[in-house]
C-alpha angles and dihedrals in degrees: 000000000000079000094055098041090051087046097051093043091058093040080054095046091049095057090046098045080051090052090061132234119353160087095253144070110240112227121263143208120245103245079052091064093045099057086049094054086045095057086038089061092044105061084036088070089036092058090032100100084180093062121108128193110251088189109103130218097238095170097102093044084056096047078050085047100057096032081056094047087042094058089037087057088045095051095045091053088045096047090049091041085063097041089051087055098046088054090047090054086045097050087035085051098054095034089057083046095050090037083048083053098046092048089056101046083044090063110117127193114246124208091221140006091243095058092048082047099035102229117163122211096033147080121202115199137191107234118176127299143229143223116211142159091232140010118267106017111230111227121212103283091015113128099204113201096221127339126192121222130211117257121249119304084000130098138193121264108194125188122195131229125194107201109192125188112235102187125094090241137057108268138185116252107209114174102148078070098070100050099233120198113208133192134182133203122195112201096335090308119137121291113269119203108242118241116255099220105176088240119152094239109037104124098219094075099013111143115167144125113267114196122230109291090355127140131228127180119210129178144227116211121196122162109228122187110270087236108094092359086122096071111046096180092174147007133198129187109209106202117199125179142130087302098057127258132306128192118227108190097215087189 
């Protein structure tokens, strides 16, 4: 404390040799004396080798601060983006289901194919089915070019078509054109997708000139389990296309 009493006494002696001549000490304000113990205390740190700053350099904990608050902030906007687009899958998910539901409530019954289908000129009529080992069925002195056959512990169910021009003129039937979706329900069961064959006249990809008035007949073929192939109680068509789907009850 030698250091602190030299200093105050020169910081007092200042003050005294800049009040002028004289033994005593004028009187001051007070915000007069506090400027002097201010500057008192001022030169006493600055001599004071043992002295150490307490103010602390907080530049590098507010940079920490911030980087800390920015990938908070990330993370948040990340953790909100995911939850948006789970949400989206899940409304997406239950608006396909209800749509599903309402496409199926919204399935009407049709009187033709071509009406479903929307072909001029013809009429395409059910008429009857069969059930076979294998397609076509060879006769006794027939030489059949190819036959499929079912596969094991199934059996074909063909149903016939009768497609019948019209017009007055020859006309082309083009029905691979068109892209029809068939499905077939035995007995209420579930809809089984028909077989597409390459046969020259399967429906589903006839395309051929019929003459006016004329006749053809074309297939569907489905395989259907053995078992119970033998009573065939009901039938329905299910039509799909561009323009939905249609039920046509065969039988």
């Amino acid at each position: 404390m030698k250091k602190a009493a030299i200093v105050c006494t020169a910081v007092l002696s200042s003050v005294i040799m800049l009040t002028g001549c004289g033994n005593t000490i004028p009187e001051m304000t007070k915000e007069q004396e506090n400027m002097i113990a201010e500057y008192a205390a001022e030169l006493l740190l600055k001599y004071d080798k043992n002295y150490v700053s307490r103010v602390v350099d907080t530049t590098e904990y507010h940079e920490e601060l911030a980087r800390i608050a920015e990938e908070e902030r990330k993370a948040q906007e990340a953790a909100a983006a995911e939850q948006a687009r789970l949400e989206a899958e899940a409304a997406a998910a239950a608006q396909e289901a209800n749509g599903g539901s309402a496409n199926r409530m919204e399935v009407q019954t049709v009187a033709s194919v071509e009406e479903f289908y929307q072909i001029q000129g013809v009429t395409i009529q059910y008429n009857g089915y069969g059930v076979y080992d294998s397609y076509p069925e060879q006769t006794e002195g027939e030489d059949l070019f190819f036959s499929l056959d079912a596969t094991a512990g199934n059996k074909f169910l063909v149903l016939f078509f009768d497609v019948t021009n019209v017009s007055d003129a020859e006309m082309e039937f083009n029905m691979i054109d068109l892209s029809p979706k068939f499905r077939i329900s035995v007995n209420g069961s579930a809809n089984k997708v028909p077989m597409l064959c390459s046969l020259p006249e399967e429906l589903l990809t006839y395309k051929g000139m019929i003459g006016a008035g004329e006749t053809t007949r074309t297939v569907v073929l489905v395989e259907i389990p053995a078992q119970g192939s033998e009573s065939i109680n009901s039938l329905t068509l299910t039509l799909r296309g561009d323009a939905g789907s249609a039920q046509l009850p065969l039988q």
